[in-house]
C-alpha positions in Angstrom: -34.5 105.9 44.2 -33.3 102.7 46.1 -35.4 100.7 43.6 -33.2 102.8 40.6 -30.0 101.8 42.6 -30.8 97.8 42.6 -31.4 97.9 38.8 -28.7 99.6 38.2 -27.0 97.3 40.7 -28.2 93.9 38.5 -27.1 95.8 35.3 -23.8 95.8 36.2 -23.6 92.4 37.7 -25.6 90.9 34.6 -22.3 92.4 32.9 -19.5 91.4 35.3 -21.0 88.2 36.2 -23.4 86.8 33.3 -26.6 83.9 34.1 -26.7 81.1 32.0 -29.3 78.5 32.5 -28.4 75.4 34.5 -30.4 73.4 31.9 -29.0 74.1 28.7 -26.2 77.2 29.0 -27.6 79.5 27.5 -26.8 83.3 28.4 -29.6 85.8 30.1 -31.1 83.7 33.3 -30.3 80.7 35.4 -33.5 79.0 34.0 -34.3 79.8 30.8 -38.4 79.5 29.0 -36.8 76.3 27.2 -35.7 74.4 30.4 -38.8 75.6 32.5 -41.0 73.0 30.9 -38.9 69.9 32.6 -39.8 71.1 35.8 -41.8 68.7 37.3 -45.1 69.9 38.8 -46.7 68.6 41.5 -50.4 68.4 42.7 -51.8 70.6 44.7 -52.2 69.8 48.6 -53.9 71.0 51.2 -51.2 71.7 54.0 -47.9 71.1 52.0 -46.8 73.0 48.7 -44.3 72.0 46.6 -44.7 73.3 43.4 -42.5 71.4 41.7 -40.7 67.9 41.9 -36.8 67.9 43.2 -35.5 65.8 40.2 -33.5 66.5 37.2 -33.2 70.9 36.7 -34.7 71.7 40.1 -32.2 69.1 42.0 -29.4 70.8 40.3 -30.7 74.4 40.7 -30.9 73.6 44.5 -27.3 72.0 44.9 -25.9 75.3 42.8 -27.9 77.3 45.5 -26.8 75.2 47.9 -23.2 74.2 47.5 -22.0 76.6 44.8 -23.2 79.9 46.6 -25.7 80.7 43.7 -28.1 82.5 45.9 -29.8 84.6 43.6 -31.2 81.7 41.8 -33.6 82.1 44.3 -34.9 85.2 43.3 -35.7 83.4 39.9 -37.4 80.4 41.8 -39.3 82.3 43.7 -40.7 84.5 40.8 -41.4 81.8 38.9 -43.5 80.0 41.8 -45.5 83.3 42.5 -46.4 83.0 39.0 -48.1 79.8 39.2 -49.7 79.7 42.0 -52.5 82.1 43.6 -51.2 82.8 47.2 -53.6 84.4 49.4 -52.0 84.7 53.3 -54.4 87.0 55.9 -52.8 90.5 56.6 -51.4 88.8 59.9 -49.4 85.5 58.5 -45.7 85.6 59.6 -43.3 84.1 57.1 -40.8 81.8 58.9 -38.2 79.0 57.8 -36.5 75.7 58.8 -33.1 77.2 60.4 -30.0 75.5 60.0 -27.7 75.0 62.9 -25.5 77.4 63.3 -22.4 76.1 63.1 -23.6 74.6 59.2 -25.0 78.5 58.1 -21.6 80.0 59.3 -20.0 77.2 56.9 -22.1 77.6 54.0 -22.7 81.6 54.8 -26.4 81.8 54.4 -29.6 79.8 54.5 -31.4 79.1 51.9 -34.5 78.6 53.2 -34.5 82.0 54.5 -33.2 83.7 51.2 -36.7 81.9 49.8 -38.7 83.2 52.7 -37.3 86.7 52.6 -38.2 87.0 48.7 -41.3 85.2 49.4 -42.7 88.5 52.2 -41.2 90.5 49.5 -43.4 90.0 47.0 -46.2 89.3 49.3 -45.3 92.4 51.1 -45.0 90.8 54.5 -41.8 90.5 56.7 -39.9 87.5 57.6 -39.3 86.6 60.9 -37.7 84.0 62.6 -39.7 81.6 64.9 -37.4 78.3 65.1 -33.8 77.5 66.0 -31.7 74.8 64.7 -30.7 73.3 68.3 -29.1 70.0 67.3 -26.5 69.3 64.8 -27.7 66.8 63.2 -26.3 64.5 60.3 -27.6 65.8 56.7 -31.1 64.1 55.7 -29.8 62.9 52.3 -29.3 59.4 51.6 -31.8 58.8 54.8 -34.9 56.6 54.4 -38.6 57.9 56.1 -38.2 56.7 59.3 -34.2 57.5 59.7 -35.5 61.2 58.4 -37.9 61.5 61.3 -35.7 59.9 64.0 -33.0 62.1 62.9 -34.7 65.5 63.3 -36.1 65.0 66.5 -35.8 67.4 69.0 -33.4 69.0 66.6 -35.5 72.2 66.6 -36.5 74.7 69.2 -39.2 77.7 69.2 -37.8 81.2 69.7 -39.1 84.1 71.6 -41.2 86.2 69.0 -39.5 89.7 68.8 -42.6 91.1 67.9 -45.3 92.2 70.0 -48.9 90.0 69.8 -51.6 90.7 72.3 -51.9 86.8 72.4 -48.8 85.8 74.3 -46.7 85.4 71.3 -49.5 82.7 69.9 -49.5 83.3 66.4 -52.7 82.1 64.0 -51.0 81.6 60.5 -47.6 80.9 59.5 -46.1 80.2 56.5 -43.1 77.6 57.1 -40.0 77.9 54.3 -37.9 75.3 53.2 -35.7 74.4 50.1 -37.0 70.7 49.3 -40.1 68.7 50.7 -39.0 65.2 50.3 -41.1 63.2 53.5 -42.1 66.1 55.6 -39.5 64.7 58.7 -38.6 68.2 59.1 
């Protein structure tokens, strides 16, 4: 029944609010099968995946996530990645994200990162939970070379007290760690 009422839901938005792709403009999704093909892909790596290059589409997908409050663009993203790739986490993986501070998600109203996570133990059928805390307001990471990235983030984040229950002390084995773009890895 709730599955019914989220169709019917995106039906009536898909009418009230059309998608047209960020690429090219036309009408049905926010990235069409035409302007797929310029995404960028990247190689595979063992600890870091980034499926696809932040430059031309992707760069403006993310700023109309980001900046223009097109959230369900991420629903899109997401599908598309789960697609590609083979993801196989162990029954116990928690899903977590890079937080923003606080004072920058009440701003902006949400966090992206976490909209990506959230869809992400979705489909994967595993919960998201929160594990870090934004505790420094930082200056934004754009514009920043390597080593102004790294000097900036530090000590900007703090761990949280796990609010679920784990007979290891809160020590958890394997975590998946969200975030929008992977330029350097400072974060």
């Amino acid at each position: 029944m709730l599955e019914l009422i989220e169709k019917l839901k995106e039906g009536i938005l898909d009418i009230l609010l059309p998608k047209f792709c960020v690429g090219c403009g036309k009408e049905g999704l926010y990235i069409c099968k035409d302007c797929e093909i310029f995404f960028g892909e990247l190689p595979p790596s063992p600890d870091v995946m980034s499926v696809w290059e932040y430059e031309g589409l992707m760069e403006k997908l993310i700023y109309k996530i980001k900046f223009d409050g097109c959230y369900h663009i991420v629903d899109e993203l997401v599908d598309k990645v789960m697609a590609k790739i083979e993801l196989n986490l162990p029954a116990d993986t928690y899903i977590t994200y890079v937080p923003m501070h606080k004072k920058k998600e009440k701003q902006r109203g949400f966090n992206q990162a976490e909209l990506i996570a959230k869809k992400v133990g979705q489909l994967l059928g595993l919960a998201e939970q929160p594990l870090l805390e934004k505790v420094k307001d930082n200056k934004s990471q754009v514009g920043l070379n390597p080593q102004e990235r790294i000097e900036n983030v530090k000590n900007a984040f703090g761990v949280l007290k796990p609010s679920f229950n784990s007979e290891k002390l809160g020590f958890v084995e394997n975590i998946l760690l969200v975030d929008d773009v992977y330029t350097t890895g400072a974060t």
